[in-house]
Each structure stands twice: as C-alpha cells, then as structure tokens.
C-alpha positions as CSV (number, residue, x, y, z in Angstrom):
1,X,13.2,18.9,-9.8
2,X,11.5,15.9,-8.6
3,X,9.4,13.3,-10.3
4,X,6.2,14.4,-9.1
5,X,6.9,17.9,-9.4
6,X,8.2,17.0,-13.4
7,X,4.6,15.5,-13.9
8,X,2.9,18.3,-12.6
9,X,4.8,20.6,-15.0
10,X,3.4,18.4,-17.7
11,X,-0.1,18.7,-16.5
12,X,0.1,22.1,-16.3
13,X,1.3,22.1,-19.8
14,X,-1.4,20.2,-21.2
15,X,-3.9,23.0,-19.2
16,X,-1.8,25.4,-21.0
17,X,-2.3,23.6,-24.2
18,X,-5.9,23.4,-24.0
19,X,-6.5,27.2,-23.5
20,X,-5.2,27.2,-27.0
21,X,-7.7,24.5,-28.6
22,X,-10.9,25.7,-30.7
23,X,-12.0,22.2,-30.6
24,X,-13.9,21.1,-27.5
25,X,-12.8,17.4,-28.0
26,X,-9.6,18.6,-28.5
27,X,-9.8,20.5,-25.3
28,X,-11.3,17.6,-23.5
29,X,-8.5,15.4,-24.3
30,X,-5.6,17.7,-23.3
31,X,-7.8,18.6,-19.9
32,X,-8.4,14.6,-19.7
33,X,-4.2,14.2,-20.1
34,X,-3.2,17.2,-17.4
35,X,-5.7,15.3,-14.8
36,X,-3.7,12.2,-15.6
37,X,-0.4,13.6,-15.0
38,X,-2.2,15.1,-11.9
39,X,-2.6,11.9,-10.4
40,X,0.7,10.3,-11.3
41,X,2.2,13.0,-9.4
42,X,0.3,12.5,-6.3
43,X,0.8,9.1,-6.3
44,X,4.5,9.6,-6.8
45,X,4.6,12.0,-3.6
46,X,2.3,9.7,-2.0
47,X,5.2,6.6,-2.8
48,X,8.1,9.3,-1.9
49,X,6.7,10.2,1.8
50,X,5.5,6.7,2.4
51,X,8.0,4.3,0.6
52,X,7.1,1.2,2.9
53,X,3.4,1.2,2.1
54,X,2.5,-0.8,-1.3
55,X,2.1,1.2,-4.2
56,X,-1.5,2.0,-5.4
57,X,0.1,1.1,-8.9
58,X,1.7,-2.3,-8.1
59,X,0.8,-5.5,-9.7
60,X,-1.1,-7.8,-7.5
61,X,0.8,-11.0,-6.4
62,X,-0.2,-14.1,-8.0
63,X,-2.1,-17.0,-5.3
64,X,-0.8,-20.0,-4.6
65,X,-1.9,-22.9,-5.0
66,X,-2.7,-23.1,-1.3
67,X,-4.9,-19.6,-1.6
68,X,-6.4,-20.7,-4.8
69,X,-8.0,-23.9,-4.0
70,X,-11.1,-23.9,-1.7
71,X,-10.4,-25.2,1.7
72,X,-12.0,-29.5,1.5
73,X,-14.9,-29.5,3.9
C-alpha cells in the first residue's frame, strides 16, 4: 500500500471514528482530522505522478541578497 493510499485509510478512520462520537465538537474534530489526511493524500499522489513539479508543501527558498535589495534608480 502506498503513502497516499495509507493516509486515506487514516481518513477514513477518523470518518469511522466520528460516527461513533455523541459530542458534536468531538465529531467536528475527527471530521476536521479525516479532511486533513484527505489532503495529504492528494498531495502525495499529486508529488507521485508529477515528481519534477515543486511540492505544494515545500519551503520557500530564501532571497538573496541580489533579490532582496531594491534595484538603485
């Protein structure tokens, strides 16, 4: 089983998990979780069919100095 198919076993655990609850805020924060792990696992497919395109989840690159500093008029 692959990553994204792992987190969407996990979201569909947390659905399963809220079903359960009495509580609405308890149910609201499992639901809240599952859509989480939704979206982790279409980004992961997303990184898996398109590995050369940036991740939607990668740290932006620092400037340099060059980029940082407004160009003298």
């Amino acid at each position: 089983m692959g990553r994204s198919e792992n987190f969407k076993q996990y979201a569909a655990d947390c659905v399963r998990q809220a079903a359960g609850e009495q509580r609405p805020e308890d149910k609201t924060i499992l639901l809240n979780v599952a859509l989480a792990w939704v979206r982790l696992a279409q980004q992961s497919q997303a990184a898996t069919a398109n590995p050369a395109e940036p991740s939607l989840t990668a740290a932006p690159q620092p400037e340099t100095a060059e980029q940082a500093a407004p160009a003298a008029a």
